[in-house]
Backbone as numpy.savetxt, mean C-alpha at the origin, in Angstrom:
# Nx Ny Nz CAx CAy CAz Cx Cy Cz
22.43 -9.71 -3.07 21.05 -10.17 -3.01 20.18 -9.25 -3.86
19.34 -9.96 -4.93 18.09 -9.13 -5.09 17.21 -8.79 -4.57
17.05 -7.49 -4.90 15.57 -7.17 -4.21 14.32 -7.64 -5.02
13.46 -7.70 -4.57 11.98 -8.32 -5.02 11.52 -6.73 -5.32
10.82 -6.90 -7.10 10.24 -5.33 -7.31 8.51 -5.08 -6.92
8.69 -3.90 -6.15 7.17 -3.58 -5.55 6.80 -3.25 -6.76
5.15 -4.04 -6.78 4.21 -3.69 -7.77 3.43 -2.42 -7.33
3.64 -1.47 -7.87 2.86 -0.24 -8.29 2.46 0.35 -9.07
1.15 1.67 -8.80 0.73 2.52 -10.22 1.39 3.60 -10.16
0.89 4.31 -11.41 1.96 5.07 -11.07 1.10 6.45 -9.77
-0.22 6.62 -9.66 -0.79 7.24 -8.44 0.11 6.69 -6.93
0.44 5.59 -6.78 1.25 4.90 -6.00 2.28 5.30 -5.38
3.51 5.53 -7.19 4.47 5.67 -7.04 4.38 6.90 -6.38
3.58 7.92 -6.98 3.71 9.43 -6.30 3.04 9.74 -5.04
2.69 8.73 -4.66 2.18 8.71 -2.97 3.65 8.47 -2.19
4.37 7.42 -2.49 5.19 7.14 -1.95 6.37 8.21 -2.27
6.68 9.13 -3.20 7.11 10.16 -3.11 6.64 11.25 -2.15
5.94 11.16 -2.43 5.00 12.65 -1.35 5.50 12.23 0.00
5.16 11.02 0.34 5.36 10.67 1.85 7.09 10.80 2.12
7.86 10.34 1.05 9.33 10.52 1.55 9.74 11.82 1.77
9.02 12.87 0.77 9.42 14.37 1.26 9.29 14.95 2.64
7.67 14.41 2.60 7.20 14.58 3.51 8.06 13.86 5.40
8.47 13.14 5.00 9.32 12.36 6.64 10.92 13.71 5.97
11.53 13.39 4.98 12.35 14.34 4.92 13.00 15.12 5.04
11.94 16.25 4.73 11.75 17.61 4.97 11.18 18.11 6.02
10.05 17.41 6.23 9.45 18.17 7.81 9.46 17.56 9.07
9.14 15.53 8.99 9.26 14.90 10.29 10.57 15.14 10.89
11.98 14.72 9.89 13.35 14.53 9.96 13.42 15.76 11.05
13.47 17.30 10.32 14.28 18.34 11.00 13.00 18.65 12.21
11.77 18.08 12.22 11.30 18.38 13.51 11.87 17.56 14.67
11.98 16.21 14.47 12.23 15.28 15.21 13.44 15.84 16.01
14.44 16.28 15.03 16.01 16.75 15.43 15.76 17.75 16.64
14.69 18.84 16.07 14.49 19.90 16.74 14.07 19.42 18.54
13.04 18.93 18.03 12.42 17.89 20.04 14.04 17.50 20.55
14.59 16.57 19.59 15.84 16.08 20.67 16.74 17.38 21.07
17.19 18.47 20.42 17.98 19.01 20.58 17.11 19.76 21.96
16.19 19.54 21.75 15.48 20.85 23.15 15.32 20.18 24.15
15.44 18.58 24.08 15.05 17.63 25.17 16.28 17.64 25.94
17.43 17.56 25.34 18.89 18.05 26.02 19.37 18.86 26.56
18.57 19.96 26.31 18.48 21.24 27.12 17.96 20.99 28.39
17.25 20.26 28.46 16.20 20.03 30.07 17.51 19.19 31.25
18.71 18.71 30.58 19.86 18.23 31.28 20.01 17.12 31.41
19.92 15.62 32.41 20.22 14.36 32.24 19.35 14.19 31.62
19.65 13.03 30.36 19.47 12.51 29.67 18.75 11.16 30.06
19.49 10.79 31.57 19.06 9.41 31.24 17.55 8.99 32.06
16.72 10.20 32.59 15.49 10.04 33.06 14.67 11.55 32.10
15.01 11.46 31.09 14.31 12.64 30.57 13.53 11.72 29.58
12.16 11.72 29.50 11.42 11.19 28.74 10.97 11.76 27.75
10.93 13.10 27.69 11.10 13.86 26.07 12.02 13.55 25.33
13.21 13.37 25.88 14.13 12.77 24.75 14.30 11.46 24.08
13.68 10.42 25.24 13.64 9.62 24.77 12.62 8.96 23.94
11.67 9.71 24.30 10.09 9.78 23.11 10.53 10.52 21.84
11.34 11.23 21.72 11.86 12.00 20.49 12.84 11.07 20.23
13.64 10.19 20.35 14.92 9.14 19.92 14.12 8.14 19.40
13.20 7.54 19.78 12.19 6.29 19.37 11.51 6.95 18.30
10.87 8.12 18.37 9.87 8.67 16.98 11.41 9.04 16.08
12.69 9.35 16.05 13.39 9.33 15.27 13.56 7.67 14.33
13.97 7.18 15.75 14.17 5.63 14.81 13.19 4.90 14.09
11.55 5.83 13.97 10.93 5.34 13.38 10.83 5.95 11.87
11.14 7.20 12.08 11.20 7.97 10.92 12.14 7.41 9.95
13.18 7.44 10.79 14.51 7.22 9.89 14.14 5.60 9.29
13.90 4.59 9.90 13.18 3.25 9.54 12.11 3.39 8.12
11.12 4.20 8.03 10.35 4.46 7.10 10.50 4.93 5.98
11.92 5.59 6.15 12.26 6.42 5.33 13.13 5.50 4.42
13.94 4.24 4.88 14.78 3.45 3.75 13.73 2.64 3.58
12.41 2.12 4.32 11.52 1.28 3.58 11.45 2.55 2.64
10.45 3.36 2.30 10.31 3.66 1.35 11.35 4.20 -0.04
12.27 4.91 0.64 13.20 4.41 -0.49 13.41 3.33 -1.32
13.22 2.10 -0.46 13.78 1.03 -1.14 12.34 0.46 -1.84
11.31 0.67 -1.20 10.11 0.75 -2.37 10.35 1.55 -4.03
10.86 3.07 -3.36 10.88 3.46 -4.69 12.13 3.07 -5.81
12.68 2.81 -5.02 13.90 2.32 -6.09 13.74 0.82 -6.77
12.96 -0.25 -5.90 12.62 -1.10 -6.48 11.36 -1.35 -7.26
11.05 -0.05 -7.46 9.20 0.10 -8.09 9.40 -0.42 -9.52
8.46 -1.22 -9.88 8.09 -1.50 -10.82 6.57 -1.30 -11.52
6.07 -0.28 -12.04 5.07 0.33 -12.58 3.91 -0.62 -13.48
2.65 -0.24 -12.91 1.69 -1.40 -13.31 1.47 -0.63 -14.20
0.65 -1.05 -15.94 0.36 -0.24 -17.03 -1.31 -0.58 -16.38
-1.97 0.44 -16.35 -3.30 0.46 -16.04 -4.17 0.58 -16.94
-4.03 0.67 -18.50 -5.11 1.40 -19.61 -4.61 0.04 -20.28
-4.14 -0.85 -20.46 -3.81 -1.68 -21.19 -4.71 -3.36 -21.54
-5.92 -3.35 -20.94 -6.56 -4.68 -20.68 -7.81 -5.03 -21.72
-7.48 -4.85 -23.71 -7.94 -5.18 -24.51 -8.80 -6.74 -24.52
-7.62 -7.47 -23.72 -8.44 -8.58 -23.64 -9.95 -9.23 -23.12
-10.10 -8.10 -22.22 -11.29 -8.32 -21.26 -10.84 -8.80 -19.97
-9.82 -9.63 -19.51 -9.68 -10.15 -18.29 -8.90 -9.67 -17.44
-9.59 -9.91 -16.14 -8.53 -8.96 -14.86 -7.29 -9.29 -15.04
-6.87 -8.07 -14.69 -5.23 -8.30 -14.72 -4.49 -6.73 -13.55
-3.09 -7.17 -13.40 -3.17 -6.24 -12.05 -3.07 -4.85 -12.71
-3.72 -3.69 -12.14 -4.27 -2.63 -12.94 -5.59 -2.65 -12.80
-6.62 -3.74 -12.72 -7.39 -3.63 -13.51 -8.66 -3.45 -12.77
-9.97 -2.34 -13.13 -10.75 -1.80 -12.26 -11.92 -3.15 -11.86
-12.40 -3.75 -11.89 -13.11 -4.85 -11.08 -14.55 -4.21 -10.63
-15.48 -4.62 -11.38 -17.12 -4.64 -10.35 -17.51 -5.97 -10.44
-17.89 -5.76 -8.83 -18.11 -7.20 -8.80 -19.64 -7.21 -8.05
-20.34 -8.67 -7.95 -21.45 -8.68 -7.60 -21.25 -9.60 -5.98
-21.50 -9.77 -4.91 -21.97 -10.36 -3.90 -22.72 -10.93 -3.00
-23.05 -11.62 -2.31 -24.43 -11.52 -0.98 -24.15 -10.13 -0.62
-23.19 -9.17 -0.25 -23.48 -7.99 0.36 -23.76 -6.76 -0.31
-23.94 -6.66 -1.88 -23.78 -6.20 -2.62 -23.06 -6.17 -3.91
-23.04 -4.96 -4.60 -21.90 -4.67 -5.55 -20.63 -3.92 -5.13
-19.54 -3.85 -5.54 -18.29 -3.20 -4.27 -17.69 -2.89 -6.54
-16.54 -2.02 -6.14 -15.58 -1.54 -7.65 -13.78 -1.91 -6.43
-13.18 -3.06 -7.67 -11.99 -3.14 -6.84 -10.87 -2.60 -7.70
-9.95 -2.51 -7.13 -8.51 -2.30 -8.33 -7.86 -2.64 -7.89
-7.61 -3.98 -8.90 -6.30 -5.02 -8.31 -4.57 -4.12 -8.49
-3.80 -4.37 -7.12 -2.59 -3.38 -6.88 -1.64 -4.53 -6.40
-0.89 -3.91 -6.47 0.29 -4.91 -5.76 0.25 -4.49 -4.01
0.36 -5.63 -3.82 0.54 -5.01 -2.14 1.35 -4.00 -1.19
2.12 -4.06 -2.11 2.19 -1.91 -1.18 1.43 -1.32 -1.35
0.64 -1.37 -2.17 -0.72 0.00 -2.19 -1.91 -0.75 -2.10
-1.73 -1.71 -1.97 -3.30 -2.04 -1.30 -4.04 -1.32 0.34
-5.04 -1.50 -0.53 -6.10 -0.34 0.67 -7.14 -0.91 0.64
-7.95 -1.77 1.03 -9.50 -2.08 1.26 -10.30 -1.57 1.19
-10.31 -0.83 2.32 -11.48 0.42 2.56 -11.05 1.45 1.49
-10.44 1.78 0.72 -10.60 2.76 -0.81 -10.72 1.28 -2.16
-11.03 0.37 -1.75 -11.38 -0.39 -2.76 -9.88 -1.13 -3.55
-8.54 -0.57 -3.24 -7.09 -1.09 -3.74 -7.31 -2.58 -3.03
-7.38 -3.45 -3.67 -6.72 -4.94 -2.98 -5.73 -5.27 -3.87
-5.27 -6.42 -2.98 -3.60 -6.79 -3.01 -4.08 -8.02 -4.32
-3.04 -8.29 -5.17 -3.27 -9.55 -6.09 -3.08 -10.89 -5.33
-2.25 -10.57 -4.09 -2.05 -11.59 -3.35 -3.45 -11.77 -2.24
-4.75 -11.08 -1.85 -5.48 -11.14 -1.25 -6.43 -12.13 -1.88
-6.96 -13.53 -0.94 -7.58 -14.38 -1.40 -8.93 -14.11 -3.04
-9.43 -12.81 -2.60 -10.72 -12.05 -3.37 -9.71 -11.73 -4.90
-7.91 -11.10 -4.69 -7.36 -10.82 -5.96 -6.92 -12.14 -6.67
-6.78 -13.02 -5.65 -6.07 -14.20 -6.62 -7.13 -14.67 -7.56
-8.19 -14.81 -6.81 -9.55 -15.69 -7.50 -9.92 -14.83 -8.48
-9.71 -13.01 -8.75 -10.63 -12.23 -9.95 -9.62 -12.56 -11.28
-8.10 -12.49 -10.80 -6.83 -12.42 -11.89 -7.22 -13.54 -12.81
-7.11 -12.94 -14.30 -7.33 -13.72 -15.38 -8.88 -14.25 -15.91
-9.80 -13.51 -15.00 -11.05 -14.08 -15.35 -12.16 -12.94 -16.02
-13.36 -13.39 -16.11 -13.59 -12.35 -17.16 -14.77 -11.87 -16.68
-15.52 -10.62 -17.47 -17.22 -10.01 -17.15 -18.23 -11.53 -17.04
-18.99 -11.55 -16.22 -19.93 -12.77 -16.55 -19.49 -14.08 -15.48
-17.96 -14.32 -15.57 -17.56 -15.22 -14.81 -18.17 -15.03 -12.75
-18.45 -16.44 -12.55 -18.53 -16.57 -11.39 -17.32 -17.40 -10.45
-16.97 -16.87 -9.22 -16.42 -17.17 -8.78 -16.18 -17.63 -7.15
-16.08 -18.72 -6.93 -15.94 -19.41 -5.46 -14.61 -18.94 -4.70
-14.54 -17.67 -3.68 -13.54 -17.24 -2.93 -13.65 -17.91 -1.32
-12.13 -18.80 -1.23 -12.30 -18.54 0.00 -11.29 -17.31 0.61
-12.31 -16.89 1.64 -11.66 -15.83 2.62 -11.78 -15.70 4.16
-10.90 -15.12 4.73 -10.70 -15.75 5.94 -12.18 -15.02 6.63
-13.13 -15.08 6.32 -14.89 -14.92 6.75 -15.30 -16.34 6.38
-14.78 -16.55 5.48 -15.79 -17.87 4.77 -15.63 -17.91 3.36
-16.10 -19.10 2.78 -16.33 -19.01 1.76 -17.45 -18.18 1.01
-17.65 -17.58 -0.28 -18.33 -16.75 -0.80 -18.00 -16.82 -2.33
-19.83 -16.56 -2.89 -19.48 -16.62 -4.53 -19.46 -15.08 -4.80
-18.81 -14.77 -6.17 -18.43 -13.53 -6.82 -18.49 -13.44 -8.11
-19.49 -12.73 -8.43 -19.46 -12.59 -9.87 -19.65 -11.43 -10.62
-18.50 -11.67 -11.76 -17.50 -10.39 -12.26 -18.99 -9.64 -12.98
-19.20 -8.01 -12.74 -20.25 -7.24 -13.55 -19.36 -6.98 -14.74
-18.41 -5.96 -14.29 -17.24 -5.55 -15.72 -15.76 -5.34 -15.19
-15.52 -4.95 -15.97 -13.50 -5.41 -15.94 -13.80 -4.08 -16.73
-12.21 -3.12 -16.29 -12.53 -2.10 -17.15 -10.41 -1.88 -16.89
């Protein structure tokens, strides 16, 4: 079976590095450390330190082949590349609203973040900016409602 390649930048890619060291190197051999001391306390099978340390293992260890398998299936967005003028994924986004002006950067959905302004190309607001240009207006629906949007600059 193929895997499907995660769209990322490369700020992305090295997030998702950082975080694998990070479960690795320090969650991994702490986690070990709780169980090995939770066994010390004797039965096992009403000791709830150990078993709160076996569940935060299987989560670690779980996170740890997602992200592997993120990074091995990464496929790198070129971000400086958008001569044409029109959004494209990479691409920095100001936009105008009823609630204001907001700056987006269309990402692939592993690194989408909202609240830091990353949306997904697959998020109703990324499908509708992709391929369109400074000046263009645009009719989004989103699960609030419908709403118009119109592009300030593309950068």
């Amino acid at each position: 079976m193929q895997e499907k390649p995660v769209l990322l930048t490369q700020k992305g890619l090295e997030k998702l590095r950082e975080e694998l060291d990070q479960l690795v190197n320090e969650r991994r051999p702490e986690i070990a450390q709780r169980i090995k001391t939770a066994k010390e306390f004797g039965d096992l099978s009403e000791n709830a330190e150990y078993e709160d340390a076996k569940n935060d293992q299987g989560f670690v260890e779980g996170r740890i082949l997602t992200v592997e398998q993120m990074i091995r299936n990464a496929s790198l967005i070129e971000t400086d590349d958008h001569q044409d003028g029109s959004v494209q994924l990479g691409s920095s986004v100001k936009v105008k609203d009823e609630f204001g002006e907001m700056t987006y950067t269309i990402v692939g959905p592993a690194e989408a973040d909202a609240g830091s302004g990353r949306i997904s190309l697959e998020s109703p607001v990324g499908k509708a900016l992709l391929g369109r240009r400074t000046g263009d207006k645009i009719n989004v629906e989103t699960p609030g409602g419908a709403r118009q949007v119109q592009i300030l600059k593309v950068a």
